[in-house]
Structures are given as structure tokens and as C-alpha cells.
C-alpha positions in Angstrom: 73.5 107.0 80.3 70.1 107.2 82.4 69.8 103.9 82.4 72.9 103.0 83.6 73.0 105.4 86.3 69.7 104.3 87.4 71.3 100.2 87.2 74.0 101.9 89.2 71.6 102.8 91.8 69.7 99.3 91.7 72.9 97.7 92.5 74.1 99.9 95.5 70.9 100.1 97.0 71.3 96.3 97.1 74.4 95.4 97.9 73.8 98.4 101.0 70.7 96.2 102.0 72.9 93.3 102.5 75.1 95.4 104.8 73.2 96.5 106.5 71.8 93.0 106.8 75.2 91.8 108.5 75.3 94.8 110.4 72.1 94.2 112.1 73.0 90.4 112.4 72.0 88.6 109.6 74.0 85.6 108.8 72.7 84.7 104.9 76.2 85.1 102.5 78.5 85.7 105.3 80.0 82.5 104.8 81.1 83.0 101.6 81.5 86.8 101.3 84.2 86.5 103.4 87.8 85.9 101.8 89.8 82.8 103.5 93.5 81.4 103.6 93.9 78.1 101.7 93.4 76.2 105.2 90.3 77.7 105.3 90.9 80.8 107.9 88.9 84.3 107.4 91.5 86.6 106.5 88.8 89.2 107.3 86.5 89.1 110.8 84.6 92.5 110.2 82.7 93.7 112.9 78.6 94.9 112.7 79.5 98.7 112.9 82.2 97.7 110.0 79.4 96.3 107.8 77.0 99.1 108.7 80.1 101.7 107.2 80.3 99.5 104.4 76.5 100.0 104.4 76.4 103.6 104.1 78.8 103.8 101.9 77.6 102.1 99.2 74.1 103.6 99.4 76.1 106.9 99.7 77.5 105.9 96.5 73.5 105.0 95.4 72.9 108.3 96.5 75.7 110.3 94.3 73.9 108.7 91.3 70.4 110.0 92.2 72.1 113.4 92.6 74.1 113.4 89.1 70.6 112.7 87.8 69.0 115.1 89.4 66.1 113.1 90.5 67.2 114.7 94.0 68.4 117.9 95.1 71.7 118.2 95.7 73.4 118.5 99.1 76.9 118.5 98.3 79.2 121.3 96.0 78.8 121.3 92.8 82.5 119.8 92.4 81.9 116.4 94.3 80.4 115.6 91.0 83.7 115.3 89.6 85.8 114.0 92.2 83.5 111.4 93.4 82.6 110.3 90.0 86.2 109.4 89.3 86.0 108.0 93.2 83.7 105.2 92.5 84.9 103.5 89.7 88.5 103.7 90.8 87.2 101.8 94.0 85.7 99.0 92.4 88.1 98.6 89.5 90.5 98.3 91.7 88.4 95.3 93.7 88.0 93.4 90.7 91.9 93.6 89.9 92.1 92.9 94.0 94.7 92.3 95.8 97.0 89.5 94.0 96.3 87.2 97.2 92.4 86.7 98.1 90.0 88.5 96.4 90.1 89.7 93.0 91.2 88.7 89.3 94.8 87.9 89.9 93.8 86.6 93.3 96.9 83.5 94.1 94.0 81.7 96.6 92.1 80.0 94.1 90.0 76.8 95.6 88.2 78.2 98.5 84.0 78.6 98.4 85.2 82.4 98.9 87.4 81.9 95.5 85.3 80.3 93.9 81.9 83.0 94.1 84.5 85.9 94.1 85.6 84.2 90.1 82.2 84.4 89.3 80.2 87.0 90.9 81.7 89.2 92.8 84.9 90.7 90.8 82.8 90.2 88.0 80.4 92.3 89.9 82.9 95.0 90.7 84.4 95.1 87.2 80.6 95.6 85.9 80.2 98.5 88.4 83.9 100.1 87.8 83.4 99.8 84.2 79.2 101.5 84.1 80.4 104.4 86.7 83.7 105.0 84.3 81.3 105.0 81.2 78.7 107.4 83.3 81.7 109.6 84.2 83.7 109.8 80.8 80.4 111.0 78.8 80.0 113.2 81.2 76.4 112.3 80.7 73.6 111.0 84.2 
């Protein structure tokens, strides 16, 4: 399960960049990472300190992987290990099933650029992340 904690880590670092990206004011994706009613109204307007949260948690998240590794020393209790590890799949499972209106699997919105990349990347995305963290965490294996 090295590797995929170490994809895990890939993926968080990256998706953290992007962010962070927003947070500091880049536009590129924001168009289309951004869930809209059928009219084609943001449902969401997040704001640059929202983005940088989302930023940090993510490589936080990047960061827990390192840790259960032990390519870094750890910072936290021992027990985090557990808790967290059941934290982040939960999280991004849960994206991918969404919530039964804009983003997600079972998402009712269907024909907006949003609902369109979020069919094929980005709950395919989360599902791939929920499902790696839940394999990492059931064998109990880095």
C-alpha cells in the first residue's frame, strides 16, 4: 500500500496547489469547478480565504499520508492515525455520492459545463481517492 499512499499524496499535494491557486487569485478552472443551477447560476461564490482552507486541508490530508508512512516524523498522537484515516475517505466518498442536486453521482443537475466535468473527473476523482484512502486504511498497511 506504499504506493498508493504515496499516489494519495501526489493527488493532494495537487489538488492543494490549485487552491491555493484560487486563493491567491488565479482564475484557470474556476469556471467550471464551480457547481451551477440549471439557469446557469453558481450555487457556490467561495471566497479566497475559503479556497486557501480548502487548501490546507487537502495538503493536511497530503500530509497525514507522509506521516502514516513514516517518511516524516510525526506531530500528532498516535491515535489521529485511526480517526483521520477513517476521516478522509468518509469525506470524499461522500463527495462522489454528493449531494442528490449539483455535484456528485446522483447529482438531479445534469447539463451544465459544471455537470458535465463533475460526471467525468471530479466524482470520479473523489470516488478514486475515497476508495485508495479506505483500501490504505482497512489493511492497516502505509
Amino acid at each position: 500500500m506504499d504506493v498508493v499512499s504515496i499516489l494519495l499524496i501526489f493527488i493532494f499535494i495537487i489538488l492543494a496547489g490549485i487552491h491555493f491557486n484560487w486563493a491567491l487569485g488565479g482564475k484557470w478552472g474556476i469556471d467550471i469547478t464551480l457547481p451551477t443551477t440549471a439557469e446557469g447560476q453558481r450555487v457556490l461564490n467561495p471566497k479566497k480565504i475559503e479556497s486557501a482552507i480548502v487548501g490546507m486541508g487537502l495538503l493536511s490530508f497530503g500530509l497525514f499520508y507522509l506521516f502514516r508512512l513514516e517518511l516524516m516524523p510525526m506531530l500528532l498522537p498516535g491515535w489521529t492515525i485511526k480517526y483521520i484515516g477513517w476521516l478522509v475517505p468518509l469525506i470524499f466518498l461522500a463527495r462522489a455520492i454528493g449531494d442528490f442536486k449539483y455535484v456528485g453521482f446522483f447529482r438531479k443537475i445534469k447539463n451544465t459545463a459544471f455537470s458535465k466535468a463533475d460526471a467525468k473527473y471530479f466524482s470520479p476523482l473523489c470516488a478514486l481517492i475515497g476508495l485508495l484512502a479506505l483500501g490504505v486504511q482497512i489493511t492497516g498497511l502505509s
